[in-house]
Steps between C-alpha positions, in 0.01 A plus 500: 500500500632853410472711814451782386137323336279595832614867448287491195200319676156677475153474724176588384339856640159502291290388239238578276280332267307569211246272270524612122210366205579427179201378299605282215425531148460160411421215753768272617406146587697394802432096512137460569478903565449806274675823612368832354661705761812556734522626833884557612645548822765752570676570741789793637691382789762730691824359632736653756898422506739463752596893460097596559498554090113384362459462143162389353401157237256398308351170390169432311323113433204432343282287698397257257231287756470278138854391503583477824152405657291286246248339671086525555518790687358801343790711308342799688536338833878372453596820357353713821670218702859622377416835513431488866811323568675688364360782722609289783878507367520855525521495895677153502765680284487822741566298769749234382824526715740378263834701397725350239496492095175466377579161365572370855170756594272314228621176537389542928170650444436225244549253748424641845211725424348429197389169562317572831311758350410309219359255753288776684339570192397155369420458904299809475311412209479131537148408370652634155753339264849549672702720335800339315902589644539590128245766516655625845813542315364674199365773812850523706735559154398849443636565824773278434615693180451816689785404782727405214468816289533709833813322619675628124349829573667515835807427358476671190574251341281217258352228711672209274857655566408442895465090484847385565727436806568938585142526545374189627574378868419129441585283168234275350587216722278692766229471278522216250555155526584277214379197348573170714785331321589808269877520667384904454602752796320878511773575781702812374318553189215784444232622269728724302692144441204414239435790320625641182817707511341706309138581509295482173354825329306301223310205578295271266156504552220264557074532379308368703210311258188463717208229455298802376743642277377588135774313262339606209194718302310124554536553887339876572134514602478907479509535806935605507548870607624681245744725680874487274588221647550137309238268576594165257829347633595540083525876559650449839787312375552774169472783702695429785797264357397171725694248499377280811140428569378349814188328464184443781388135491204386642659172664186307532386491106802299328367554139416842557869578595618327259361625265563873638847432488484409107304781406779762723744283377448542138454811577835567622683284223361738239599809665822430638440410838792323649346351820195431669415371868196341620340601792242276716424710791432230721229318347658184364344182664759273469860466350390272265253839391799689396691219359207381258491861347893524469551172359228561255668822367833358494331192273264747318724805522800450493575850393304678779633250734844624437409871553350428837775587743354401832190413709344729751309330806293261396373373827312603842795774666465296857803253452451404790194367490499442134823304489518388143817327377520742154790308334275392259415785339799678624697249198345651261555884593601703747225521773539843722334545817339818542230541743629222691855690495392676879837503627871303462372230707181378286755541220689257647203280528432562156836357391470190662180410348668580106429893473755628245497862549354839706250798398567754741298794576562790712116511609674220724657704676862655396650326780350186390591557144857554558539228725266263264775579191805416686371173598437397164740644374743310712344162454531547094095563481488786225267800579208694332366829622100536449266760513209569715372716233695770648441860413675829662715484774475070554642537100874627588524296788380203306736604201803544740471180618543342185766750383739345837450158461559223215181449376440215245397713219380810586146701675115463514346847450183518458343816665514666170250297383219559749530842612740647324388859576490412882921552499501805315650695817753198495559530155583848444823479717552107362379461127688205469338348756165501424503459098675215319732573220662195229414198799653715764430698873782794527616584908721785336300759675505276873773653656607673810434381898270270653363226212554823227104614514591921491174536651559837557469563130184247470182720544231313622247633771450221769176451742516343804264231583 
């Protein structure tokens, strides 16, 4: 430990909270939900140093109740649930007595506060569906992100330059254990171990292709808005320069998808497309599900087959009680975990049962992201970063996450495409950001303390709840 690493150590002196709405101009189907709005969370939180210096951060999540809380419970009801936790954070936050870098900071509150709290509310509201721990992380990463970015802006300096041994007081062994039998050691090693030497300005760029997507003139019903924006993924893919197209599955329809995937894949071989993903969002019944529709494309279409770079979560998140032994499908492509990606250690579960790779997402928590990518990372699992369809503020922190770390190919981004207008604020200090150019995202623009936001020169007017 460097000793002079608790001279930089923050504590938290106040925070504030704000929900934003961003109405969407074309639904997004979520699984078995259909999204046609947004309601963020975000969040300033004030840190003090050792020298009585404060400095403020910001972080912003959407709380997406569909993707983090599918289940019968009315959307309304699971979306007012997170809301009014995170209400409750804002005091837990306040009152956390906790010094130290706000990885150390995160990583306590993640597992000495959150959880109880989590607990009162399920307790609280037990004749109801229990909220998921997914959906309690989704709440705590705005303030999550916020620590980070105020820890850079304390220090003047960017939050990724702040992850190695001069900052940190513990290494990675304090927080991460390896994989039984892996001969690996975290002891003396550190985030800043993992990521890029350099970080990336230009980053390829993934569409996300919902269920409801319009591929072509055949698919619209009239009922598109007609606002400037592309509807058909065709005019998508022209205007923007795609080159990767993630596409929404439904899991539990096997000809359906496969046939989805033909029609996006043709799509994609006529236009240039280099790679394509498939996403199940949970809904898969079985491995055999996912291997039936694989093994039929790679007899069928063989061409399409090849373009399909990996396999996004095909099965019910809850490893642990949805144990499935995914080598089988796992053969055929890669098979990332995403919402079942919580944290390092059901990563580690993940592995064992013949998970090849990692999604991360920040709406996990920052904390939980960084630590997540150096697991993987160090057990040879290769990494992804994913969107939450996240617009203003969660975009650069999203975007910086990938730009620091190894991803396998690339970014989801796929705000643009349901409110576009929503990040306008965003976008006027970040154009690269928030518009994609020849297949690409550009961070030129991100730059400066904290996780690069300049919020100072981002001029949106903010309501508290």
């Amino acid at each position: 430990m460097n000793p002079g690493a608790r001279s930089m150590a923050c504590s938290v002196v106040d925070c504030e909270l704000f929900f934003l709405h961003a109405p969407m101009r074309t639904p997004l189907k979520f699984g078995a939900s259909t999204m046609t709005e947004a309601v963020l969370a975000r969040v300033c939180i004030r840190v003090r140093g050792r020298g009585g210096r404060e400095a403020a951060g910001w972080g912003e999540t959407p709380l997406s109740a569909a993707w983090g809380w599918p289940g019968p419970l009315a959307y309304e009801r699971r979306l007012a649930r997170m809301q009014h936790l995170a209400q409750e954070l804002i005091s837990a936050w306040k009152e956390f007595d906790c010094t130290g870098h706000p990885l150390e900071m995160g990583h306590g509150f993640l597992q000495d506060v959150l959880p109880g709290m989590w607990s009162e509310a399920n307790r609280l509201h037990q004749a109801e569906e229990p909220m998921p721990w997914l959906a309690a992380l989704i709440v705590a990463s705005a303030f999550d992100l916020a620590l980070h970015d105020a820890y850079g802006n304390l220090h003047d300096r960017p939050t990724y330059e702040l992850y190695g041994r001069t900052h940190l007081t513990k290494d990675l062994a304090d927080f991460l254990e390896p994989a039984p039998g892996s001969g690996l050691s975290f002891r003396d090693r550190y985030p800043s171990d993992f990521m890029l030497a350099q970080p990336e300005k230009r980053i390829p760029v993934w569409h996300l292709v919902g269920g409801l997507d319009p591929l072509d003139d055949g698919d619209l019903n009239g009922s598109e808005p007609d606002d400037g924006y592309p509807v058909l993924l065709r005019d998508w893919i022209s205007r923007d320069g795609l080159r990767c197209l993630k596409v929404k599955l439904r899991g539990n329809d096997a000809g359906w998808d496969f046939e989805r995937l033909c029609r996006v894949g043709d799509m994609a071989l006529s236009r240039g497309v280099l790679w394509l993903s498939a996403d199940f969002n949970c809904t898969a019944p079985n491995v055999n599900a996912v291997v039936e529709v694989l093994q039929r494309l790679l007899k069928e279409r063989p061409e399409i087959f090849a373009r399909l770079l990996y396999v996004e979560q095909p099965f019910p998140y809850e490893l642990e009680a949805h144990p499935y032994d995914v080598r089988p499908a796992a053969s055929l492509k890669p098979l990332f975990m995403d919402e079942s990606a919580h944290d390092w250690e059901m990563i580690r579960l993940g592995r064992s049962l013949g998970w090849s790779g990692v999604a991360l997402k920040t709406c996990k928590t920052q904390t939980g992201a960084i630590l997540s990518a150096c697991w993987a990372l160090a057990h040879g699992m290769p990494i992804m970063v994913q969107d939450l369809t996240n617009p203003s503020l969660a975009m650069i922190s999203h975007a910086q996450l990938a730009a620091h770390f190894p991803t396998i190919w690339g970014i989801e981004s796929n705000a643009c495409q349901f409110y576009p207008e929503f990040s306008r604020p965003e976008a006027e200090v970040h154009p690269g950001l928030y518009c994609r150019r020849d297949g690409v995202i550009d961070l030129s623009s991100v730059r400066g303390p904290g996780l690069g936001y300049r919020i100072e020169s981002i001029g949106r007017t903010l309501h508290r709840p």
